[in-house]
C-alpha positions as CSV (number, residue, x, y, z in Angstrom):
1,X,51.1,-62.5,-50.0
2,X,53.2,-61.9,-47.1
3,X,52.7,-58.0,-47.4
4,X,49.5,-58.4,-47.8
5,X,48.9,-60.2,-44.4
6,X,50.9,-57.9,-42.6
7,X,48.1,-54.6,-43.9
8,X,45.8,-57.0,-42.7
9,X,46.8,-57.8,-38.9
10,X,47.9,-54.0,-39.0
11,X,44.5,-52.8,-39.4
12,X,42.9,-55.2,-37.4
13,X,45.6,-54.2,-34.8
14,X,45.0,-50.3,-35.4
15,X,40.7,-51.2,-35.4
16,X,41.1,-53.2,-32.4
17,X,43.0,-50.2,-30.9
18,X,40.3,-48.0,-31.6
19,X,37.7,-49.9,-30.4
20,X,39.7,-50.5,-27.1
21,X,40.3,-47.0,-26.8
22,X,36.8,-45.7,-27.2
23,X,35.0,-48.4,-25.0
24,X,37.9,-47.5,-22.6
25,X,37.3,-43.8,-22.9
26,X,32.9,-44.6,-22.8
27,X,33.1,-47.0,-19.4
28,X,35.9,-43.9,-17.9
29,X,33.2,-41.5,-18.8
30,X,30.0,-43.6,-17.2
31,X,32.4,-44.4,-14.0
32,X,33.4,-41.2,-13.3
33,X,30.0,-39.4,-14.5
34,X,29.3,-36.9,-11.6
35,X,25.9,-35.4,-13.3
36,X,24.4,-33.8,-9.8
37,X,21.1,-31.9,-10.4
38,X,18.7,-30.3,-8.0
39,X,15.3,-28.4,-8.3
40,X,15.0,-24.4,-9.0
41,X,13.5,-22.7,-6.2
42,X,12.4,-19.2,-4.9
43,X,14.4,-17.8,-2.8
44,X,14.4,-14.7,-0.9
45,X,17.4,-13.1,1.2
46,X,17.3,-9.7,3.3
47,X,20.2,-7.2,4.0
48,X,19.6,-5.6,7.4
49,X,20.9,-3.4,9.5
50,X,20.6,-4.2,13.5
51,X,19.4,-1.6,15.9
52,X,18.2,-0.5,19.7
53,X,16.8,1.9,21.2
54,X,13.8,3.2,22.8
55,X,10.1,3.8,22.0
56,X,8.7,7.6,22.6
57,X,5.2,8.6,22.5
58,X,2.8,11.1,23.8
59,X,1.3,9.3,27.1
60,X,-0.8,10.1,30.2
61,X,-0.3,8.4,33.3
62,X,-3.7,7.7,35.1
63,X,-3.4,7.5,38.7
64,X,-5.2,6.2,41.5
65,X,-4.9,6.8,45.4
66,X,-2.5,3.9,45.7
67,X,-5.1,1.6,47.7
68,X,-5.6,-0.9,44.0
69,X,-7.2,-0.8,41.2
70,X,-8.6,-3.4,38.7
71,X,-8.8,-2.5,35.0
72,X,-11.8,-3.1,33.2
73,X,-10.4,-2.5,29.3
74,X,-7.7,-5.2,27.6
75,X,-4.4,-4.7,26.7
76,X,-3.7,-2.5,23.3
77,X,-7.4,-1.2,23.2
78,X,-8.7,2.0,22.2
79,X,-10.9,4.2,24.6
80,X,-13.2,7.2,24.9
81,X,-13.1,10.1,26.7
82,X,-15.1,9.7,29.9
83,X,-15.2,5.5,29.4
84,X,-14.2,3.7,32.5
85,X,-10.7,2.2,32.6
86,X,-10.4,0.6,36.0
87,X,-12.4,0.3,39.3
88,X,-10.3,1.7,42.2
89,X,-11.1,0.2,45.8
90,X,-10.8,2.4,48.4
91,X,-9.8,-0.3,50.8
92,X,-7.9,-3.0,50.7
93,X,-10.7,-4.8,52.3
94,X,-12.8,-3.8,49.3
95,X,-10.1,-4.7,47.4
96,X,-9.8,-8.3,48.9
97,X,-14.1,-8.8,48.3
98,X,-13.3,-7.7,44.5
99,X,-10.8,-10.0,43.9
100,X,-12.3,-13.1,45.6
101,X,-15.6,-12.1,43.5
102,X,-13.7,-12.2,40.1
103,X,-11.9,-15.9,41.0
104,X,-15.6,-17.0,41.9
105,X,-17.2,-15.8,38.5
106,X,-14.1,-17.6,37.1
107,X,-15.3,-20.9,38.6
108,X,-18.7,-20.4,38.3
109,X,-18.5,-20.0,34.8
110,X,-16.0,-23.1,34.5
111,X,-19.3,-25.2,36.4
112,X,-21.2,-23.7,34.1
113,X,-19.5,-25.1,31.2
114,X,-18.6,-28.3,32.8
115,X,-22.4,-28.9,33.2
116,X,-23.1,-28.5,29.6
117,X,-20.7,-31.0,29.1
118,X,-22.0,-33.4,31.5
119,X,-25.3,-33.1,30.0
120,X,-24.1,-34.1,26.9
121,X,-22.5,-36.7,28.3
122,X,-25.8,-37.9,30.3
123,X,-27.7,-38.8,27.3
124,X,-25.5,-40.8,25.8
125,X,-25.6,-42.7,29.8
126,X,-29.3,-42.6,29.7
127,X,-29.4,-44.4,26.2
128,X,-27.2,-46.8,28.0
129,X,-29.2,-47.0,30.7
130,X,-32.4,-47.6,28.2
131,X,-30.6,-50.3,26.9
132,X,-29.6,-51.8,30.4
133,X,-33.3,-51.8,31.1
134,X,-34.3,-53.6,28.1
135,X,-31.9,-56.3,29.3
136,X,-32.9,-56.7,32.3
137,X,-28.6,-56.3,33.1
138,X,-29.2,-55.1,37.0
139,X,-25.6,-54.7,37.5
140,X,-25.1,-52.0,34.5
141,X,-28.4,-50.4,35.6
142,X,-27.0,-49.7,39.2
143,X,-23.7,-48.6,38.3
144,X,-25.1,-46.0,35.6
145,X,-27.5,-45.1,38.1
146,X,-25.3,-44.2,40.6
147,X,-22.8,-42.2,38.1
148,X,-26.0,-40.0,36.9
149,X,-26.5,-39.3,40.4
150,X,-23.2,-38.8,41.7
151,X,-22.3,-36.6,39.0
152,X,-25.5,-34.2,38.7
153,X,-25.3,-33.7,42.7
154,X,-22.0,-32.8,42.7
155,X,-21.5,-30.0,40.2
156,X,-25.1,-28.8,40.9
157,X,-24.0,-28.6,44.6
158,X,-20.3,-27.1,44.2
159,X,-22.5,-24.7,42.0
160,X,-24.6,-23.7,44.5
161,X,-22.3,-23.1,47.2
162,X,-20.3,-20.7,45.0
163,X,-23.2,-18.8,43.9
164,X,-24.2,-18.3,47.7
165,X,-20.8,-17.3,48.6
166,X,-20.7,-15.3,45.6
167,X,-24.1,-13.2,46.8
168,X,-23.2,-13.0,50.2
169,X,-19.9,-10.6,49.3
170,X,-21.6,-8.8,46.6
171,X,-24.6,-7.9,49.7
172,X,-22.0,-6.5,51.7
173,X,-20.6,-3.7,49.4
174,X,-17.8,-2.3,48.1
175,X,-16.2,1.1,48.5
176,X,-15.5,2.0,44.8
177,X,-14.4,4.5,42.3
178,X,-14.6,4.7,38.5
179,X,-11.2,5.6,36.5
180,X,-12.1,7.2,33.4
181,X,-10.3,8.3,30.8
182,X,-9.1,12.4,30.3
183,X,-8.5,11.9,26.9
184,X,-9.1,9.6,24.3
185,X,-6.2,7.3,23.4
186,X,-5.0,3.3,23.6
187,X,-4.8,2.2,27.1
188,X,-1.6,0.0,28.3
189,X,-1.7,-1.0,31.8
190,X,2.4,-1.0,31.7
191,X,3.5,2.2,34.0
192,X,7.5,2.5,33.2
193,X,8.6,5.9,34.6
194,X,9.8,7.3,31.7
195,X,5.8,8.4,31.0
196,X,6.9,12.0,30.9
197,X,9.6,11.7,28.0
198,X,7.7,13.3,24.9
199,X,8.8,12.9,21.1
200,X,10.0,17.0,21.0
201,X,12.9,15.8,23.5
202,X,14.1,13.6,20.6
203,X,14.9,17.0,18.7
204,X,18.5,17.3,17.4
205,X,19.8,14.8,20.2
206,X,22.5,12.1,19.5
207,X,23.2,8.5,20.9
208,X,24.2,9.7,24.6
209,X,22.0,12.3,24.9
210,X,19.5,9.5,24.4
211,X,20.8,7.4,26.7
212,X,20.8,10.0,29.5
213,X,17.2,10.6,29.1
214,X,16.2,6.7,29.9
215,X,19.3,6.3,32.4
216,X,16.7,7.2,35.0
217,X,13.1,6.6,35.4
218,X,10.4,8.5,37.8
219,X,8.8,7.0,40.2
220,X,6.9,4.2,38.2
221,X,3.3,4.7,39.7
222,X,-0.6,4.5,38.4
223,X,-3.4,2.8,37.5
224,X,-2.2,2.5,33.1
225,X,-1.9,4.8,31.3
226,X,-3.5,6.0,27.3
227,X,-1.2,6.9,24.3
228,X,-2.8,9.7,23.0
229,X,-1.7,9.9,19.8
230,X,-1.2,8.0,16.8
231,X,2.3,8.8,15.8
232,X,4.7,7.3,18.0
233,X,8.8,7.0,17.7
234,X,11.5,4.5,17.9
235,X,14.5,6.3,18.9
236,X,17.2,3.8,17.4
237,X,21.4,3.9,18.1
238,X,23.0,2.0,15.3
239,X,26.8,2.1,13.8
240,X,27.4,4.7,11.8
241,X,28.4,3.1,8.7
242,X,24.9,1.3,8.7
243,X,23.4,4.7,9.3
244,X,24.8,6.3,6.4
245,X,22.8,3.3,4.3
246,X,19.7,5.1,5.4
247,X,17.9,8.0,3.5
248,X,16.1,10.9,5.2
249,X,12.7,10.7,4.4
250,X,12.5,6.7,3.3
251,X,10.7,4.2,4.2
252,X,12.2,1.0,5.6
253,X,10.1,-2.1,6.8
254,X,11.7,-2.4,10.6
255,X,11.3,-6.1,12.1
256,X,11.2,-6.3,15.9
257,X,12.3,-8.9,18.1
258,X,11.7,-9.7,21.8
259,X,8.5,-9.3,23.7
260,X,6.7,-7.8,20.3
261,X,8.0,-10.0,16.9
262,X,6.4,-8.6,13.8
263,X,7.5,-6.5,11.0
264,X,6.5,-2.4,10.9
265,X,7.0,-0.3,7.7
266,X,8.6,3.0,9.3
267,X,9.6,6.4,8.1
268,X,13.2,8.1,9.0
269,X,12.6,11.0,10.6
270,X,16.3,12.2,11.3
271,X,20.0,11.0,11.3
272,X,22.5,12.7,14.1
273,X,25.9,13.7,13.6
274,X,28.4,10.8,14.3
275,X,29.3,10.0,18.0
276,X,32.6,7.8,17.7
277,X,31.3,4.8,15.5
278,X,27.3,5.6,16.6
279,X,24.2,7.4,15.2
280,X,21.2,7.9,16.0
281,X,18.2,7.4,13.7
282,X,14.5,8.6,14.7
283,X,12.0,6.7,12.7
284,X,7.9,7.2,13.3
285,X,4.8,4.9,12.4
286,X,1.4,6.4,12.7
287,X,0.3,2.5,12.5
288,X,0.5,-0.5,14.9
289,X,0.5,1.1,18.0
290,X,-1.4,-1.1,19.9
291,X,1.2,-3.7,19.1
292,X,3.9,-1.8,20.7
293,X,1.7,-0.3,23.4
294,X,3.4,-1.8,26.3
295,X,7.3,-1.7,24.8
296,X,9.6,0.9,25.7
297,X,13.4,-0.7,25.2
298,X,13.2,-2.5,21.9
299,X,15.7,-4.4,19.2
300,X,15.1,-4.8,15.8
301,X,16.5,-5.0,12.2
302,X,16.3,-2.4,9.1
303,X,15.5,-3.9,6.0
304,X,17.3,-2.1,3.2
305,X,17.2,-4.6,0.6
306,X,14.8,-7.4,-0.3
307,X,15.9,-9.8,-3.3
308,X,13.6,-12.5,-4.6
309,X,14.9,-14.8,-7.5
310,X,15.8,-18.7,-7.9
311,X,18.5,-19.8,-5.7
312,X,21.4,-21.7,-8.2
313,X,23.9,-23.0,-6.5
314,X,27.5,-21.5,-7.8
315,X,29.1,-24.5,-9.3
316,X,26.0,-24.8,-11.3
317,X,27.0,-21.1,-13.1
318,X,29.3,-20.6,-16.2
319,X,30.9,-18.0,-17.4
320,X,31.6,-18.2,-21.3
321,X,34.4,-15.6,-23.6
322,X,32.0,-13.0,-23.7
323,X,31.6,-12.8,-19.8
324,X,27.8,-14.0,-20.5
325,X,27.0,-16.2,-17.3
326,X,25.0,-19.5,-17.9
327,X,23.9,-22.4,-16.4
328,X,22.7,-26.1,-17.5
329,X,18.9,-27.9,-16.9
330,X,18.0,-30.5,-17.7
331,X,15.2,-30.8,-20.4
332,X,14.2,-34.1,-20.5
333,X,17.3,-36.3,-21.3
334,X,19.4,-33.4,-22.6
335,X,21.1,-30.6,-21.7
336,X,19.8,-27.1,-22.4
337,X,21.8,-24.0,-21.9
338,X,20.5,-21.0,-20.4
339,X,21.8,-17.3,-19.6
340,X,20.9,-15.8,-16.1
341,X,20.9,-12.5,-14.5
342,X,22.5,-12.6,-11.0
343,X,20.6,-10.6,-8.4
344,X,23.0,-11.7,-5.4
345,X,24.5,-14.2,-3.3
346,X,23.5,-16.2,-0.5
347,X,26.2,-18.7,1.3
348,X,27.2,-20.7,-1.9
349,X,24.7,-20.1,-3.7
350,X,23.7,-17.0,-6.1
351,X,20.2,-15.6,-6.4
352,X,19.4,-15.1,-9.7
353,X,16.2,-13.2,-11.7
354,X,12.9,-15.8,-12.0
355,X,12.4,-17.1,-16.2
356,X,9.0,-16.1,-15.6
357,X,10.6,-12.2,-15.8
358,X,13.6,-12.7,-18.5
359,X,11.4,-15.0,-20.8
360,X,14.2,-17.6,-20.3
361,X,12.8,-21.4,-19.4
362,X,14.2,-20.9,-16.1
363,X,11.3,-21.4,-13.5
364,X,10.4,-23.0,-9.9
365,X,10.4,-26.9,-10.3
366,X,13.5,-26.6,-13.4
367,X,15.9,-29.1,-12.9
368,X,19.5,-27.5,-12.5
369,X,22.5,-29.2,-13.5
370,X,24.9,-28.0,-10.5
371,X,27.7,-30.5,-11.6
372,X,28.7,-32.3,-14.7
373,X,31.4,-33.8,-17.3
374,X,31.8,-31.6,-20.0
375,X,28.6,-30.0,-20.4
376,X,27.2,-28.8,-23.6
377,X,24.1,-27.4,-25.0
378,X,22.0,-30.4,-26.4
379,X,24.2,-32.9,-24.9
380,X,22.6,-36.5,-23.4
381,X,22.7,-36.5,-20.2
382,X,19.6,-38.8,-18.8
């Protein structure tokens, strides 16, 4: 009997153990339970290579006889041979009647506008005005009265009186000359000096050669001036390990910075011989010249490499005895293994090919398992 109760409180003893143990080991795991997720999404990262240099292209000066000159084409736009570009003035007199004639069509045309407004704004006062009637309210009917009238006299007379003053300098005449354009090409009113440097000086040269050429400009002078053709440079120095990244003959999306910020697919045209750690690299567009019209010194970036993917953050990746990398989502309350294909890194994170490519449920909006207890494919986590 006394046997027999010792089996007994030793098996509750070792059950009671048990049970201890594995609610212990349950409320250690739900304590210390670090399950962190976060959402898939596309991510793109560029590898690029930083440059300067200058802009060459084949450009005619248009000159003028140094008295002024307005220009009657914008910015960037392409003209005809034989179109006017700009009205000189042969005096600065004429000059001062032209000027004061463009800042009066300015506010003329401002009036003109501002009346169409108040007109608008009149009938919704005379509909007050109706109603002030109706009323008989003598108070409200003065005051609107008095604002119709106030308001019509003055813009109509401030309108007057520029249009007279406007008539009276365009009866007195002008002493004028047309600029027209030579050739045909896009017209940039930006006159640098360094007009005369032409894309065959860009033959064979390296980084200080290139330097030399735009260490001093002419005499900066002229009315604008028209790009006459298409093809245009940018004459880039860059290190020479960056340099050597480029191919002869490729093309290479270049993204500008500075006073022009946009993105231009260029070709390399030629890659010198190394000057200490420097190169130089000619690349061409036949495209987007009106864009660059006015730039001469420019900064930009190469872009040699574009990878697109889903962004996983690295302590969400695995790496199991066959060297096949991994990761966890979350698939409704479980756990669901997947393999990836890593494309790159970005920062702490790796940038990894899209489900929708590899057939894997991978896709924008997964939910990624970046941290977890002893993760397992099919195991409850939610």
């Amino acid at each position: 009997m006394k046997r027999s109760d010792f089996f007994i409180r030793l098996t509750t003893g070792v059950l009671f153990l048990a049970i201890t143990t594995y609610i212990g080991v349950y409320l250690f795991e739900a304590i210390t339970n670090t399950l962190v997720t976060e959402p898939a999404i596309r991510y793109t990262v560029e590898e690029t290579l930083p440059v300067a240099g200058f802009i060459v292209r084949t450009e005619t000066v248009l000159y003028d006889s140094g008295t002024g000159a307005l220009s009657v084409v914008g910015e960037g736009e392409r003209v005809g041979v034989g179109q006017t570009v700009a009205i000189e003035f042969m005096t600065a007199q004429a000059l001062d009647i032209a000027s004061e004639i463009r800042s009066l069509n300015m506010q003329i045309a401002q009036l003109e506008s501002d009346r169409n407004v108040t007109d608008t704004e009149h009938l919704g006062t005379m509909i007050e005005l109706s109603a002030a009637v109706n009323v008989m309210n003598l108070r409200r009917l003065e005051e609107l009265s008095m604002n119709i009238e106030t308001t019509l006299f003055d813009v109509t007379s401030d309108l007057a009186e520029l249009q007279s003053r406007r008539q009276e300098l365009e009866l007195r005449g002008v002493g004028t000359r047309e600029i027209v354009a030579p050739v045909s090409g896009t017209f940039t009113q930006v006159v640098d000096g360094f007009e005369h440097i032409t894309p065959a000086m860009l033959d064979g040269i390296g980084p200080s050669q290139l330097k030399e050429l735009f260490q001093s400009p002419a005499q900066a002078s002229g009315t604008g001036k028209l790009i006459t053709a298409f093809k245009w440079y940018f004459a880039a120095i860059m290190n020479s390990y960056d340099a050597a990244q480029l191919s002869t003959g490729s093309r290479y999306p270049v993204s500008f910075s500075g006073a022009f910020q946009g993105e231009i697919e260029m070709l390399v045209e030629h890659i010198s011989r190394r000057e200490g750690d420097q190169s130089l690299v000619i690349l061409s567009s036949d495209r987007n010249i009106h864009d660059v019209a006015s730039l001469r010194e420019a900064a930009a970036e190469i872009i040699t490499n574009v990878t697109t993917g889903i962004r996983v953050p690295k302590t969400a990746v695995h790496l199991d005895e066959n060297r096949d990398t991994f990761l966890f989502l979350q698939t409704s309350a479980y756990a669901e293994r997947v393999n990836i294909e890593i494309l790159g890194e970005a920062g702490d994170s790796f940038i990894v090919r899209d489900g929708v490519e590899t057939g894997s449920p991978l896709r924008v909006g997964s939910t990624i398992i970046s941290r977890g207890n002893n993760l397992y494919d099919g195991k409850v986590v939610g």
